[in-house]
DSSP file (Angstrom, degrees, kcal/mol; ACC not computed):
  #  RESIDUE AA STRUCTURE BP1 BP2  ACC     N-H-->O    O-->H-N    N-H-->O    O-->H-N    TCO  KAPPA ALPHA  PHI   PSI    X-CA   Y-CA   Z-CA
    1    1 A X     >        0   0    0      0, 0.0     4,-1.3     0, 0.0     0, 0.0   0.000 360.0 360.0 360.0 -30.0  123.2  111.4  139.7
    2    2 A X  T  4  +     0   0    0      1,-0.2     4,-0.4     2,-0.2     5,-0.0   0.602 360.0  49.1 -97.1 -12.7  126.0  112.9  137.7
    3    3 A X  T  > S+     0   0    0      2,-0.2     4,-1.8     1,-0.2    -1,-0.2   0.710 106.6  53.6 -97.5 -17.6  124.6  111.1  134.2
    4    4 A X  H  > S+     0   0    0      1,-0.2     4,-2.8     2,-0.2    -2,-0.2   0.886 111.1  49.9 -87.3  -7.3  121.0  112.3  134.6
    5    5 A X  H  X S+     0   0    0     -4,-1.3     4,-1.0     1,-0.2    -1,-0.2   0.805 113.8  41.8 -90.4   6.1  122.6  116.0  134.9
    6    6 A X  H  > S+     0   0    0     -4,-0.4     4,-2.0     1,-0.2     3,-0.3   0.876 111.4  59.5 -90.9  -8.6  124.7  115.8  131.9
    7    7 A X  H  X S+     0   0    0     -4,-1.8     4,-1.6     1,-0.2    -1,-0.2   0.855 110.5  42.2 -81.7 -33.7  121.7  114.1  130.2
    8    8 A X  H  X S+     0   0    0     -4,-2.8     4,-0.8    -5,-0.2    -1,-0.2   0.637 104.6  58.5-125.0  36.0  119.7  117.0  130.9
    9    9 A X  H  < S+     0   0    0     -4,-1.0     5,-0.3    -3,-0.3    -2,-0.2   0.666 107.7  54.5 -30.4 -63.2  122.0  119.5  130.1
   10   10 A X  H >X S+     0   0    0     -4,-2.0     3,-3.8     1,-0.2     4,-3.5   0.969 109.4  47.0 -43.3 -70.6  122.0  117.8  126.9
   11   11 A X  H 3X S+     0   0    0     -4,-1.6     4,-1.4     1,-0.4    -1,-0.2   0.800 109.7  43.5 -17.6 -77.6  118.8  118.0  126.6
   12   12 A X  H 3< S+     0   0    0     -4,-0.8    -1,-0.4     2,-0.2    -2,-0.2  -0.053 110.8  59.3 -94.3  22.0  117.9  121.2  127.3
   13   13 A X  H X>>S+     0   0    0     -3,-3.8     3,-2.9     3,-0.1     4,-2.4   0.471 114.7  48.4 -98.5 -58.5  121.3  122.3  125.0
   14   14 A X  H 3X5S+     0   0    0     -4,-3.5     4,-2.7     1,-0.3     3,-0.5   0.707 103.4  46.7  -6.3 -86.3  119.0  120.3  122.4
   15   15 A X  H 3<5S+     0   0    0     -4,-1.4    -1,-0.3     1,-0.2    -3,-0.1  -0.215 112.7  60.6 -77.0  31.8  115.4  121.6  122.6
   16   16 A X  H <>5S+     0   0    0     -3,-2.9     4,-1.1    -2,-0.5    -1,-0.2   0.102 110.4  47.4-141.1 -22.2  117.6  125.5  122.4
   17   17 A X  H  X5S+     0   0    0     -4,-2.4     4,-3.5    -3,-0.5    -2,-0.2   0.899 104.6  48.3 -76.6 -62.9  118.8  124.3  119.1
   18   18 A X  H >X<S+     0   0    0     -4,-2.7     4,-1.6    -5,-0.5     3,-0.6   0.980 114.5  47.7 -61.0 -55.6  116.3  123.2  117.6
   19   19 A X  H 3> S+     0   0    0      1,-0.3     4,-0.7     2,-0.2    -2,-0.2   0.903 112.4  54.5 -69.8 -44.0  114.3  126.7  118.5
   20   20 A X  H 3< S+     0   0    0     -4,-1.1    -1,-0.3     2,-0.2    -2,-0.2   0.780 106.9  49.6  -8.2 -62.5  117.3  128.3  117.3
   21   21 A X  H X<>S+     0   0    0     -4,-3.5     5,-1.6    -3,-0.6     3,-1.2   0.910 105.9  61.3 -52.9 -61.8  116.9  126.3  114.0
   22   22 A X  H ><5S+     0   0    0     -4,-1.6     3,-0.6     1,-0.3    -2,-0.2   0.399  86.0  59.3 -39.5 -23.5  113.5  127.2  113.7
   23   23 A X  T 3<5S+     0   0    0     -4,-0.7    -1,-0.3     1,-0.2    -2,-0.2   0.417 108.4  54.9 -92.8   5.1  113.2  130.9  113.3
   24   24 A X  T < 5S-     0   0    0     -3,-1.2    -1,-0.2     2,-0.1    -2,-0.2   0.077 124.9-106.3 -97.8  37.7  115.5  130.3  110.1
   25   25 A X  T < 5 +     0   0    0     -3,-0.6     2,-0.3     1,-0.2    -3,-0.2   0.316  67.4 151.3  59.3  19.3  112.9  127.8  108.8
   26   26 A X      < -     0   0    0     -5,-1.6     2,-0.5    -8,-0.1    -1,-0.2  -0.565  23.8-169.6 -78.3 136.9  114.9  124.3  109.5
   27   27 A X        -     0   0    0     -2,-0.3     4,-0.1     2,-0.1    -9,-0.0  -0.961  10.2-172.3 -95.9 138.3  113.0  121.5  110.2
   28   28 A X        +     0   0    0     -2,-0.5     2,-0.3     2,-0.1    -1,-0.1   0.314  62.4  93.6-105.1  17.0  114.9  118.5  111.4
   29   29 A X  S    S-     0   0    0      1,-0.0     2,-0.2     0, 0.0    -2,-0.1  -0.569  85.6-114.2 -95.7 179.2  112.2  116.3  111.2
   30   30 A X        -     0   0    0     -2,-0.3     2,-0.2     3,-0.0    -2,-0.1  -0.682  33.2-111.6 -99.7 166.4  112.2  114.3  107.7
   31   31 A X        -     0   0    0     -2,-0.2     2,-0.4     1,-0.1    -1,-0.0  -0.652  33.3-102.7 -88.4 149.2  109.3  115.0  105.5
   32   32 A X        -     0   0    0     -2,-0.2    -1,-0.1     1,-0.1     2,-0.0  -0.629  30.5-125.4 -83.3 145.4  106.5  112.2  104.8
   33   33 A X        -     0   0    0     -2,-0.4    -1,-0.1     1,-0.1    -3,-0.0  -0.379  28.3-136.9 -84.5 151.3  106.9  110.8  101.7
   34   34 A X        -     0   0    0      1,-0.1     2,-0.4    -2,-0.0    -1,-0.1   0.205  30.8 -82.5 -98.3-145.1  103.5  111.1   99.9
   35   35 A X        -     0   0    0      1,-0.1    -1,-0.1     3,-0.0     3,-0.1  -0.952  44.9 -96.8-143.0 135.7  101.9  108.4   98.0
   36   36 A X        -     0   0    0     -2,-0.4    -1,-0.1     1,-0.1     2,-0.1  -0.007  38.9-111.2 -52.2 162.6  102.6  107.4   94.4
   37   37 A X        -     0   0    0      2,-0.0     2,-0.2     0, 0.0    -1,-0.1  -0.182  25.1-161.1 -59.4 159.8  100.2  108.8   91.4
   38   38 A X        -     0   0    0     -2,-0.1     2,-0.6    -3,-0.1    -2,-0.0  -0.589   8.5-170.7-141.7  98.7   98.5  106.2   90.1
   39   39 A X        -     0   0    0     -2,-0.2     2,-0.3     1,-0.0    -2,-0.0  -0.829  13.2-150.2-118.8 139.4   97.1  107.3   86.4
   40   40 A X        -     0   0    0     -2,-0.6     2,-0.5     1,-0.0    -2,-0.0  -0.574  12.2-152.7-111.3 115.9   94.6  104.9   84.8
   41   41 A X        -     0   0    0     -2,-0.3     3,-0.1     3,-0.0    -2,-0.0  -0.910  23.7-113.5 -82.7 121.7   95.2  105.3   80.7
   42   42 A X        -     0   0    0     -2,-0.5    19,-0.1     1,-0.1     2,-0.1  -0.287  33.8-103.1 -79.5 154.5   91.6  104.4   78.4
   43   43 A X        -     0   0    0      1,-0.1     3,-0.3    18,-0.0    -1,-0.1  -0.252  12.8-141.0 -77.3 159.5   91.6  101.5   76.3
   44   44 A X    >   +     0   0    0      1,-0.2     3,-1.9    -2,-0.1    -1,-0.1  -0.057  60.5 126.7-104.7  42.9   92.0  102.2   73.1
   45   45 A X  T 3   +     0   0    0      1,-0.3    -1,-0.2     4,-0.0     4,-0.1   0.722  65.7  66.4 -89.1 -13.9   89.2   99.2   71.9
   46   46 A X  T 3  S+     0   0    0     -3,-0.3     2,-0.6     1,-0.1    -1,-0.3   0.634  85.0  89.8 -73.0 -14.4   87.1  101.6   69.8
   47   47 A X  S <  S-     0   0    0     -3,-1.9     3,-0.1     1,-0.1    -1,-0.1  -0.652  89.5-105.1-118.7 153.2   89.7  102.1   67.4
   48   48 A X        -     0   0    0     -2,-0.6     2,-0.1     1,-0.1     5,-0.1   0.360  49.2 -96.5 -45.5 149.9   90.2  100.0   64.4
   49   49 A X    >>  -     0   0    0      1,-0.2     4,-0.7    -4,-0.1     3,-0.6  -0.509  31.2-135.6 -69.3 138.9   93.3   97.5   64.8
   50   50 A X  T 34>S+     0   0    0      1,-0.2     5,-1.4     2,-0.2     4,-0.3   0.281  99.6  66.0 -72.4  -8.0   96.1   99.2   63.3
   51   51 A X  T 345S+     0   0    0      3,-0.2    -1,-0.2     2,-0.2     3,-0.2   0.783  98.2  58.6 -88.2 -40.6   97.4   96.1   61.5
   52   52 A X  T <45S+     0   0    0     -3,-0.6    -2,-0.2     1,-0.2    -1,-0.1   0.788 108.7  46.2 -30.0 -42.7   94.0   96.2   59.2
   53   53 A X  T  <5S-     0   0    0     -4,-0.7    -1,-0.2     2,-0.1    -2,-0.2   0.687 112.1-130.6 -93.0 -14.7   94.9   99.6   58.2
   54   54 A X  T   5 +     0   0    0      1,-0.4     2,-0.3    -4,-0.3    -3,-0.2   0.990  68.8 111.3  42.8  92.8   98.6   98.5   57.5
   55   55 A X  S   <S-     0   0    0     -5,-1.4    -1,-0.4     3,-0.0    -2,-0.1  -0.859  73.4 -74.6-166.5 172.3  100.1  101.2   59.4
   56   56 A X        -     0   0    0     -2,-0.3     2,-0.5    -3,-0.1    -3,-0.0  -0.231  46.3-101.0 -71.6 156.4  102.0  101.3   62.6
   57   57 A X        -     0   0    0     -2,-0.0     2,-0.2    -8,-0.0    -1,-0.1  -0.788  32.6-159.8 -88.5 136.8  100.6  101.0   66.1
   58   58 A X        -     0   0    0     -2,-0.5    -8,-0.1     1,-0.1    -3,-0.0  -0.726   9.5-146.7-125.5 154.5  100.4  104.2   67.3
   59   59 A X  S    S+     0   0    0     -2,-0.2     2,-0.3     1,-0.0    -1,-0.1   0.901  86.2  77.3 -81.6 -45.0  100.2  104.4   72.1
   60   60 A X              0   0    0      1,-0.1    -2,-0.1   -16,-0.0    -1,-0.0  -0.575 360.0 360.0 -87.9 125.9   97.8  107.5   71.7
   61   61 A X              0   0    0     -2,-0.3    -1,-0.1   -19,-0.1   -18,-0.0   0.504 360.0 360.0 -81.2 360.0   94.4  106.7   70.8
């Protein structure tokens, strides 16, 4: 009997914290972490190979 009242004692110290926390904007929960970018670069196949032209290969079409 004497651990479920400190347990909700605890408890209810807890859930007074947390609303406490919250009107100064803490959240304690962790944020979800979002989902990588994924960005798709065009081929560069329309323009002449760069070894023809005897010049450097350049990334950026």
């Amino acid at each position: 009997m004497m651990n479920f009242l400190i347990d909700l004692i605890s408890g209810f110290v807890a859930l007074l914290a947390a609303a406490a926390l919250s009107q100064f904007g803490v959240d304690l929960t962790p944020p979800a972490k979002g989902e990588r970018e994924v960005h798709r670069t065009a081929d560069c196949r329309d323009a002449p190979p760069a070894a023809a032209m005897g010049q450097t290969a350049k990334r950026d079409c």
